[in-house]
ZAMARGU-4260 file (C-alpha; in steps of 0.2 Angstrom, whole numbers, plus 5000, padded with zeros to 4 digits):
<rodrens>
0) 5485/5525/5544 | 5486/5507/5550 | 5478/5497/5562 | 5481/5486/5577 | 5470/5475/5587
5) 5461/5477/5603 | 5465/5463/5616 | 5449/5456/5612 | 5454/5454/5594 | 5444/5469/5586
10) 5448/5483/5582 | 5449/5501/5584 | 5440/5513/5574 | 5451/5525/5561 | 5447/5543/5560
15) 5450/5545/5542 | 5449/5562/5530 | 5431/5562/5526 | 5433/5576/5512 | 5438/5569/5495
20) 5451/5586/5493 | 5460/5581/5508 | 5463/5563/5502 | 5469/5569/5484 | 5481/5582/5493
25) 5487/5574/5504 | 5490/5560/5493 | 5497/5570/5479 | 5509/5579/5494 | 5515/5563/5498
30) 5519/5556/5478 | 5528/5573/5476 | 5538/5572/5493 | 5543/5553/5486 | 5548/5560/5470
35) 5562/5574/5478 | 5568/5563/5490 | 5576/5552/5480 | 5586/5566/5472 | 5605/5561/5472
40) 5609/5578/5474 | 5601/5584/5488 | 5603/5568/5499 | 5624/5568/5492 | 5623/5552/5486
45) 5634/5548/5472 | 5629/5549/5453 | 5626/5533/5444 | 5639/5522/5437 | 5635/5519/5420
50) 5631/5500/5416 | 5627/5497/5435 | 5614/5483/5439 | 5617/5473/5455 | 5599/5466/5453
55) 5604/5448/5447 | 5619/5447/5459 | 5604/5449/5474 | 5591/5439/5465 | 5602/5426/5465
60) 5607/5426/5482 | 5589/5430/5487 | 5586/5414/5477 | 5598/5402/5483 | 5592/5410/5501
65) 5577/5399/5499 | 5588/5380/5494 | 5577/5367/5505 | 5589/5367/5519 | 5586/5390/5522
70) 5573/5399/5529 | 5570/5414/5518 | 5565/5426/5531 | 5557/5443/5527 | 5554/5459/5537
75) 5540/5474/5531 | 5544/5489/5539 | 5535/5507/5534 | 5520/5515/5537 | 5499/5510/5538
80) 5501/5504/5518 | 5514/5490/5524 | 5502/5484/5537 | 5487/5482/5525 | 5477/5496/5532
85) 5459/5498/5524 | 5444/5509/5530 | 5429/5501/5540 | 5438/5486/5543 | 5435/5478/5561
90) 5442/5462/5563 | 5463/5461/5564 | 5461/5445/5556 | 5453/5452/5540 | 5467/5462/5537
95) 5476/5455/5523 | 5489/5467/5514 | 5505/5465/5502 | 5514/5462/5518 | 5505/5445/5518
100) 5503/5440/5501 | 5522/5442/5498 | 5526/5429/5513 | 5514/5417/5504 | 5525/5420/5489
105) 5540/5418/5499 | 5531/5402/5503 | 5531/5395/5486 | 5550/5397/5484 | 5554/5388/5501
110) 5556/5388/5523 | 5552/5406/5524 | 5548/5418/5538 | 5536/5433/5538 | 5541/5450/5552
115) 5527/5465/5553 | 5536/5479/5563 | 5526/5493/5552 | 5519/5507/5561 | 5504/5517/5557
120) 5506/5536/5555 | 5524/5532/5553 | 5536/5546/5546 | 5553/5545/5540 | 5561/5551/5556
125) 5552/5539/5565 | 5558/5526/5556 | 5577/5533/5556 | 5571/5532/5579 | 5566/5516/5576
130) 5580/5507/5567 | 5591/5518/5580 | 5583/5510/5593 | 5584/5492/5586 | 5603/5497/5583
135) 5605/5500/5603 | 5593/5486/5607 | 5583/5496/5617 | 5565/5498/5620 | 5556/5511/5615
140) 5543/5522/5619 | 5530/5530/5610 | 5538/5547/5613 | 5555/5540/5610 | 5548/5535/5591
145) 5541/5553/5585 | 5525/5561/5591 | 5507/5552/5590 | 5498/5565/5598 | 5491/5571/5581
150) 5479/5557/5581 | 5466/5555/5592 | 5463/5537/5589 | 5470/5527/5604 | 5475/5512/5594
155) 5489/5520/5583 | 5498/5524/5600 | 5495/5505/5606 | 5502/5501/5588 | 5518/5514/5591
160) 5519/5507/5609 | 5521/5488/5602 | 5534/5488/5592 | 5544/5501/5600 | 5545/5488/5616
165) 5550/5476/5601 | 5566/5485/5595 | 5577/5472/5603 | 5567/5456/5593 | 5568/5470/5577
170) 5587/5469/5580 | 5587/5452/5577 | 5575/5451/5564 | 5584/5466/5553 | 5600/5452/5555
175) 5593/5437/5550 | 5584/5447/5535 | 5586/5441/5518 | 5574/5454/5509 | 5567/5469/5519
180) 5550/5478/5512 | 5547/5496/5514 | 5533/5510/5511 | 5537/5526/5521 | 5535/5545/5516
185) 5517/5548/5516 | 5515/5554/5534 | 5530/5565/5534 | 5520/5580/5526 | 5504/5580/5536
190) 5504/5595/5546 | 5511/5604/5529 | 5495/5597/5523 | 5481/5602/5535 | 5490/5621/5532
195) 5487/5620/5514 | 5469/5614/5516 | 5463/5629/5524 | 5468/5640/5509 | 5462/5642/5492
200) 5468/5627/5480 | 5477/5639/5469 | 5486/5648/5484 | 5490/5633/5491 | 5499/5627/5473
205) 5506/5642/5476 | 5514/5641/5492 | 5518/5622/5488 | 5531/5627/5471 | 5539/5639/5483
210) 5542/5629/5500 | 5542/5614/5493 | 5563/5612/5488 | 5567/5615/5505 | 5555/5605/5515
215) 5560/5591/5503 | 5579/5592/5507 | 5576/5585/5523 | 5566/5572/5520 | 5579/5567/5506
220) 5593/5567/5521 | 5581/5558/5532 | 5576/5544/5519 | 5595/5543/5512 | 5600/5540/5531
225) 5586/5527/5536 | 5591/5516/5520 | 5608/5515/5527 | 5603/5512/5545 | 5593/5498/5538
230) 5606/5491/5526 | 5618/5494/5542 | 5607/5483/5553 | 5601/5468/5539 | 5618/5467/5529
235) 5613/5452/5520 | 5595/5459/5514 | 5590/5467/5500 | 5580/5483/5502 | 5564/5484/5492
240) 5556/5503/5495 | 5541/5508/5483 | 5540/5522/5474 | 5522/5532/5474 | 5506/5531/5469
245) 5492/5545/5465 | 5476/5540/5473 | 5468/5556/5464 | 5458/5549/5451 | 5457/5559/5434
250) 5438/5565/5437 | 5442/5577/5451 | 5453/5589/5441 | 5460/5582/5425 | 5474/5595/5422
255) 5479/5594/5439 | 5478/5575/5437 | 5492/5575/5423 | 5502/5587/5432 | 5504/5575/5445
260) 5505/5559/5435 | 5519/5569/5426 | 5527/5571/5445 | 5528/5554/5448 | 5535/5547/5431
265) 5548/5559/5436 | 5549/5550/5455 | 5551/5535/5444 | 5566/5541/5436 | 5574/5550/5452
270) 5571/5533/5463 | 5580/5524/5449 | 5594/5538/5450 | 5594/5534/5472 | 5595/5514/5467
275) 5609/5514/5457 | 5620/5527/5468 | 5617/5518/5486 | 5621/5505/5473 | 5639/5510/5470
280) 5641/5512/5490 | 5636/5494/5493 | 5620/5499/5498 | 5609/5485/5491 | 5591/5498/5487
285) 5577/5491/5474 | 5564/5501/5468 | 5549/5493/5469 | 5537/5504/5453 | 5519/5504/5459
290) 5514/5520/5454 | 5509/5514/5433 | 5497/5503/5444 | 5488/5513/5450 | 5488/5526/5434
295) 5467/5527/5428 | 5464/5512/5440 | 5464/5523/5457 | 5445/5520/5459 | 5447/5502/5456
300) 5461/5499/5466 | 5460/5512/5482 | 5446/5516/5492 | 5445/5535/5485 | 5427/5532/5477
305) 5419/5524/5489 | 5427/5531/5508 | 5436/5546/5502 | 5453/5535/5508 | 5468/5533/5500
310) 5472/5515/5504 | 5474/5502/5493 | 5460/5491/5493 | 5462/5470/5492 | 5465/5471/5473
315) 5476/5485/5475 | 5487/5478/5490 | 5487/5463/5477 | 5495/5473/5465 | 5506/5479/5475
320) 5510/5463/5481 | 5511/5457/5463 | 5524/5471/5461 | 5536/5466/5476 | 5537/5448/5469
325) 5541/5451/5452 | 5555/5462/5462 | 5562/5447/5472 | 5557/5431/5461 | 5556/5439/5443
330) 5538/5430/5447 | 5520/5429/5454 | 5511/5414/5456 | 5492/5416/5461 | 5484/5408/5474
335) 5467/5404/5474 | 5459/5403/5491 | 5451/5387/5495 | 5434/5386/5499 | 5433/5381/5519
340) 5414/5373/5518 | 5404/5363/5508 | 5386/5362/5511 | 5390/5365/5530 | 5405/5351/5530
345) 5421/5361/5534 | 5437/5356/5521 | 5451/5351/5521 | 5464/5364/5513 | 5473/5367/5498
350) 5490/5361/5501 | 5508/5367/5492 | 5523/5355/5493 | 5537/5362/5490 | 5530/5376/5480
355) 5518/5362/5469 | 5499/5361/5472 | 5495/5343/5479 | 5489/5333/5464 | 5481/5315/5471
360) 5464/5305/5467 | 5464/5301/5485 | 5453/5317/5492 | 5462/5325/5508 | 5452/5324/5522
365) 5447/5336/5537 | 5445/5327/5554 | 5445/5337/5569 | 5452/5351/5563 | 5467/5338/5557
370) 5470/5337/5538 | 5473/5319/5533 | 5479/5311/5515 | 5481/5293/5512 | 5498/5285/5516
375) 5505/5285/5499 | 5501/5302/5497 | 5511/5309/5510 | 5526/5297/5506 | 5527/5302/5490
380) 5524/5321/5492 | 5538/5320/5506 | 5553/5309/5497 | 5550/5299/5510 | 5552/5282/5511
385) 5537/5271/5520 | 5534/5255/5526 | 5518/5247/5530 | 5517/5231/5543 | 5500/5225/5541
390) 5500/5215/5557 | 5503/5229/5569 | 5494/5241/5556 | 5509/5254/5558 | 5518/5264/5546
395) 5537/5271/5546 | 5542/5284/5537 | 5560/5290/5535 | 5568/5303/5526 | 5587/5307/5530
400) 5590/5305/5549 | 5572/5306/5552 | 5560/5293/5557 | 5540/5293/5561 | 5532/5279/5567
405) 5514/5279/5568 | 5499/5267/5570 | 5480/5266/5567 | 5472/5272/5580 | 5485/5276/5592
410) 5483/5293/5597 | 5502/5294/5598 | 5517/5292/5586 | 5534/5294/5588 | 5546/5303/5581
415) 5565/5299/5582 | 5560/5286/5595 | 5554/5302/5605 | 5535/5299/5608 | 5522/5313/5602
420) 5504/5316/5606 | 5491/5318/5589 | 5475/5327/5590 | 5466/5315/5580 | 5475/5297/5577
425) 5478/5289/5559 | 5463/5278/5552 | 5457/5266/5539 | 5446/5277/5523 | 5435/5268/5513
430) 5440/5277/5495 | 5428/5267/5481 | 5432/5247/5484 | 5448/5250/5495 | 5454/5253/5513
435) 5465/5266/5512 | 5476/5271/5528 | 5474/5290/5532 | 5488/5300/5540 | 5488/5316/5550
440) 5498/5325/5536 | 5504/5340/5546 | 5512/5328/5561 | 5521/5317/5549 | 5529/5332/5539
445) 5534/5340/5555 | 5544/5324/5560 | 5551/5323/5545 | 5557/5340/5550 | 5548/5350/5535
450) 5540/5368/5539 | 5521/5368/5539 | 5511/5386/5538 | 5491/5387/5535 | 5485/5402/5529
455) 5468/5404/5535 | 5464/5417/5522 | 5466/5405/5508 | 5462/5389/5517 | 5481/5383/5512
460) 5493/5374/5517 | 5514/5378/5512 | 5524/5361/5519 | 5542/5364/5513 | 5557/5353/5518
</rodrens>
């Protein structure tokens, strides 16, 4: 499940399986449903060419995606695990999934750009609806997507209705894309669930060995046709789709714990398998390996224990993220979120130029809501060149074709020779025995045309030429 906020900015309340048996079946459903769909057979996708690796060919291209002059742009798409859905949360703006720690990653590399179009409740053939109506850039409605009716929760159908009316901006998105991250096939088996639930666990294993292979065909057919919708509409984008985790922790049944990790070391191999032959039809699939993380750790890194949910909780959803990183970058960088206050005095943020921590004795400073550093700081962090005239107290920095002028206390700077309005104006800092001239930091990297993204989460700044 996902969530999506109210108009006011809460959020709606998720009717989640209270029941720890429904959580682990359903949950196990959906790791044994990844692991058959990615069946070459089955889907007719070509065997495996021996010696196959197109990795480092799209690492490459990813990388050289995010040279200082490129915006690395990045689109999530899949189900309520892509939108960072956890249980009891009531504020949009505390959500904070693998969705967003990846952009912050992307962040650190150069320019990049972060899409959300995931959908909670989302199954395969909704997805296959989606990306069809993204291809005919045409709005969808809910209806037109798959069938919400299933849950009663108002909010998933405000969450369906959102981004099917955002199939045309999807479109453009899927285009520009340089990577493309994916979780879908959870939801696909929920009804098949609820009917298993309402029989004796051993009848219902059962029932599952012999309906299984068929169910499973077509969800094979279905995921093998949405990869290459996607690939069809973001033809420059690597495809990053997880495998499955088992949010069934050992404790509730142990030899039906090992059964199922045994299940999805076999997704593991059979996902590798579907990689390397959409590989050989120029299909650019990565297999993003999550379920060892969550092997013995699914109390730690779920909310199984706690709210009988399967979700990942923030340290799984940082694993995860952790996961998709290593995928794209061959590395992870963590991010330490900045405290915001210090005895009741709001600070300024943490600030990343260019993918380096700033490093300067000169504190930065927090000024109506501005963050400021001390002239020399934001030359040198830029590149840019600066000069100081002392009698009119005014600073120019340029850069390329770019020019910033700006004065103390002048509530204005201009940039090109094109006047701009500031917030809060530059001024003199005392800093031990000196005078030091503060600067907006923020304005002036913006005029010298550098991207500049907070993240309020970790009180950060990303300023990237």
């Amino acid at each position: 499940m996902n969530v999506r906020q109210r108009p006011n900015g809460g959020m709606y309340p998720l009717r989640m399986p209270t029941a720890l048996s429904l959580a682990v079946i359903a949950g196990a459903l959906a790791v044994i449903a990844g692991a058959l769909a990615a069946s070459p057979v089955s889907a007719g996708v070509p065997a495996p060419t021996a010696g196959t690796n197109s990795e480092s060919v799209r690492l490459a291209a990813a990388q050289a995606a995010t040279s200082v002059s490129d915006t690395y742009r990045l689109v999530v798409l899949g189900d309520s695990v892509s939108v960072g859905y956890e249980p009891n949360v009531t504020n949009w703006n505390d959500i904070y999934g693998y969705g967003d720690r990846l952009y912050e990653q992307a962040l650190l590399h150069g320019r990049s750009e972060m899409s959300n179009y995931a959908i909670a409740g989302l199954t395969t053939e909704g997805l296959i609806n989606l990306l069809q109506g993204a291809k005919d850039k045409k709005k969808l409605t809910i209806s037109q997507i798959q069938d919400f009716s299933q849950y009663p929760d108002e909010r998933v159908a405000q969450l369906a209705s959102d981004v099917g009316s955002r199939t045309p901006e999807l479109n453009e998105s899927l285009k520009q894309a340089d990577a493309v991250a994916l979780t879908i096939g959870g939801n696909d088996f929920l009804d098949y669930v609820k009917n298993l639930l309402e029989e004796d666990p051993k009848d219902a294993i059962a029932q599952l060995d012999a309906e299984i292979d068929g169910l499973l065909n077509n969800y094979t057919i279905q995921a093998k046709q949405a990869v290459e919708l996607l690939h069809e509409l973001a033809p420059n984008a690597v495809i990053k789709l997880t495998d499955q985790y088992l949010p069934m922790p050992v404790q509730y049944d142990a030899d039906l714990y090992a059964d199922l990790i045994g299940v999805t070391d076999k997704l593991a191999g059979l996902l590798d398998q579907l990689e390397q032959g959409l590989d050989a039809q120029d299909v650019p699939l990565d297999i993003v390996h999550i379920r060892s993380l969550f092997a013995g750790k699914e109390m730690s890194l779920t909310h199984i224990y706690y709210d009988k949910d399967v979700h990942p909780n923030q340290t799984g959803y940082a694993a995860i993220a952790r996961q998709f990183s290593d995928s794209l970058w061959h590395s992870y960088t963590s991010i330490p979120a900045a405290d915001k206050t210090k005895n009741g005095t709001a600070l300024a943020p943490a600030i990343y130029i260019n993918g380096k921590s700033l490093s300067t004795p000169n504190q930065p400073m927090l000024k109506n809501s501005t963050t400021f550093l001390a002239l020399r700081d934001v030359a040198d962090a830029t590149g840019a060149l600066v000069q100081w005239d002392s009698k009119t107290q005014t600073a120019t920095f340029t850069k390329g074709a770019n020019k910033v002028v700006i004065a103390i206390g002048s509530k204005t700077m201009t940039v090109n020779g094109i006047q701009k309005e500031l917030t809060t104006a530059a001024y003199l800092q005392k800093v031990g025995s000196e005078q030091k001239t503060y600067v907006p930091l923020a304005a002036i990297a913006t005029g010298l045309q550098y991207q500049v993204v907070y993240r309020s989460k970790l009180n950060t700044a990303f300023i990237n030429s």
